[in-house]
N, C-alpha and C positions, 0 to 999 in steps of 0.2 A: 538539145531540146527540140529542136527544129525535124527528127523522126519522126517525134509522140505525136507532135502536131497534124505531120502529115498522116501518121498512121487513125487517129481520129477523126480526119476530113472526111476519110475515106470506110470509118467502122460503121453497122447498121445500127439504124437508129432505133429498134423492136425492141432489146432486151437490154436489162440491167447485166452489168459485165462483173466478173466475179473480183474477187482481189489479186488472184493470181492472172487475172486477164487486164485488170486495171494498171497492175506494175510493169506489166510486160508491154502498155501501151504508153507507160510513164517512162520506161526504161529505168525504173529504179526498184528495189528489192520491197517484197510482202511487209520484209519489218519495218521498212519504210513509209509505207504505208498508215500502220497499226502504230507506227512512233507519229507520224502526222497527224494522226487524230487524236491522240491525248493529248496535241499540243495546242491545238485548232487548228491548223493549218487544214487540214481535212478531212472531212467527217462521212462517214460513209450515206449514200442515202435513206440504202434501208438493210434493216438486217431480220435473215431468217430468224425462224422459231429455233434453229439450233446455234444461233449469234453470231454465223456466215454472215460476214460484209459483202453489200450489193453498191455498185456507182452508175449514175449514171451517164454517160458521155458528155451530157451537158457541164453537169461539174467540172468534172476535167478537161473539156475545152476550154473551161473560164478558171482552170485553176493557173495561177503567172509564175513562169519560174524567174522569179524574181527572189532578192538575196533572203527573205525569208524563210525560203522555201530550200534555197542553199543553203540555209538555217546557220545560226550562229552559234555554230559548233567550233571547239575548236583542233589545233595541228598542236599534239605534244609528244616532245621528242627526250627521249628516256637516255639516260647515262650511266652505267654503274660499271664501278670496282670494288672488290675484294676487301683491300685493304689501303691503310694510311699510307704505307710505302710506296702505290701507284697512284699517288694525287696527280703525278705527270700525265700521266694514261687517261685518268678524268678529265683533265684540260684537254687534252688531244681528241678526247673522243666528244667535248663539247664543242668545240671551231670546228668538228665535220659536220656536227650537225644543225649546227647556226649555220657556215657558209650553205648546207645544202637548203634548208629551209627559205635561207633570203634569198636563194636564186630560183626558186621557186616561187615567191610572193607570198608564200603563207605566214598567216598572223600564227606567231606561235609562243608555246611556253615549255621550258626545261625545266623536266625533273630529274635530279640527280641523285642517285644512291650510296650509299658506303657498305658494304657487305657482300656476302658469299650470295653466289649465285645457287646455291641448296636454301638456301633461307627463301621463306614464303611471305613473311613477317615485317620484310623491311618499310620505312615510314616512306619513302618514293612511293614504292607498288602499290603501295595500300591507298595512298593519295589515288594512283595512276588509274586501277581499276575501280575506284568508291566512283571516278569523275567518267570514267567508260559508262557503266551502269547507271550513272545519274543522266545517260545521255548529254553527257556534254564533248563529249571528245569526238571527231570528226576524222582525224588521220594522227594516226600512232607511227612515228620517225625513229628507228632505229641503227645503229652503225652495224652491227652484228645480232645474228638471233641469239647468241647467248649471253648478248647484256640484257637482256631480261631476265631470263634463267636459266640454269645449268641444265635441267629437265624440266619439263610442265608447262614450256614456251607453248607448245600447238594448242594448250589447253586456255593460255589467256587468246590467243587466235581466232580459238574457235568463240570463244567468248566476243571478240573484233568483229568476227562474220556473223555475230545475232544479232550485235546491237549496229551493225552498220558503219562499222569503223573501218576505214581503208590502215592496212599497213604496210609501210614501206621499211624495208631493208637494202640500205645502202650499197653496203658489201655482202654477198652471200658466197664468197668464199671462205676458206679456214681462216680465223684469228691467228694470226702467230706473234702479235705480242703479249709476252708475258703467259702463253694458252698454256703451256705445259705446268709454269708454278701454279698460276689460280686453279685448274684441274686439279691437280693434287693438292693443293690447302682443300679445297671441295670435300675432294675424298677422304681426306685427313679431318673434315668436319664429321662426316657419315659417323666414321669408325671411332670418332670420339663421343659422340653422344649414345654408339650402341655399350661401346665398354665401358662409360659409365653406369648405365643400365644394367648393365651385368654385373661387375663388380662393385660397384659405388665406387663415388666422384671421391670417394678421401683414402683410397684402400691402396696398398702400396704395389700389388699387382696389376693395377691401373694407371698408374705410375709410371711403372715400369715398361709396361705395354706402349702408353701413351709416346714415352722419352725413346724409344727403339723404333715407332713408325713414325715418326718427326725426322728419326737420321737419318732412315731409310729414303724418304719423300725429299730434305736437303740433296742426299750422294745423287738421287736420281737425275734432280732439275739442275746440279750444277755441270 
């Protein structure tokens, strides 16, 4: 904080500063901003006839980056597998991400999932981003980007970078435990919900289909 400050000692004292001039002398993001003011924390001085927020240098000399303002958001750190058979994997991937959190100091809370990483639907994620959106979550902790999801990760991301959510990824290199099975049950999910679509869920040609890419995906990962 000790920048903003000095970059405000030193800003002219004529005009009202716009919001992208105000965050850039806060050193914090537009949405940050525009999230401060719904909460009170900061409300802009005045606003154009077209709903442009205007500050004035005054305010934000007197605004304190004090722990309100660090806001009481919080660090939550996600966990998911596939299936019951890697409850191992779930433990393992919750002590990375508790040890990494307490050596860090962050107040946190674990959300853990049970399901396919193609599924959108599961009761974790849906907690995870109702409490994103609610503005409550501050830093999103993850072991791998594909314990969020198999596809559509950059999408809950970009969602991270509006609402102001920092997120960390632990490892960002390849998964190799267990990456090739959960890949292929994934894919094996795809292709089950289109061939029921196709043929119907009771039809012996779905079946058949069904019990022949099941061996196929076993011969593969063994």
């Amino acid at each position: 904080m000790q920048v903003w400050i000095i970059l405000l000692t030193f800003a002219p004292m004529k005009r009202l500063l716009t919001i992208g001039e105000a965050a850039e002398a806060l050193g914090v993001t537009t949405t940050t901003l525009r999230n401060w003011d719904k909460s009170g924390v900061l409300h802009p001085d005045e606003k154009t006839r077209g709903g442009d927020r205007r500050y004035r240098i005054e305010s934000l000399r007197n605004l304190k980056p004090s722990a309100s303002i660090a806001e009481d958001r919080k660090t939550i750190a996600y966990a998911r597998v596939s299936s019951h058979d890697q409850k191992q994997d779930l433990v393992r991937q919750v002590q990375v991400l508790e040890s990494y959190c307490s050596s860090k100091g962050f107040q946190y809370e674990i959300i853990q999932d049970l399901g396919s990483g193609m599924n959108y639907y599961k009761k974790g994620l849906t907690n995870l981003l109702n409490q994103i959106l609610d503005n409550k979550v501050q830093r999103l902790v993850l072991t791998h980007k594909d314990r969020l999801l198999r596809f559509g990760a950059e999408l809950v991301f970009s969602i991270c970078e509006a609402k102001n959510v920092e997120v960390v990824i632990i490892n960002k290199g390849e998964e190799n435990v267990n990456f090739e099975e959960e890949l292929a049950k994934d894919v094996l999910e795809i292709i089950t919900v289109f061939s029921a679509r196709l043929y119907g869920r009771r039809s012996n040609k779905n079946k058949k289909l069904l019990e022949d890419l099941d061996k196929v995906v076993k011969d593969n990962v063994e």
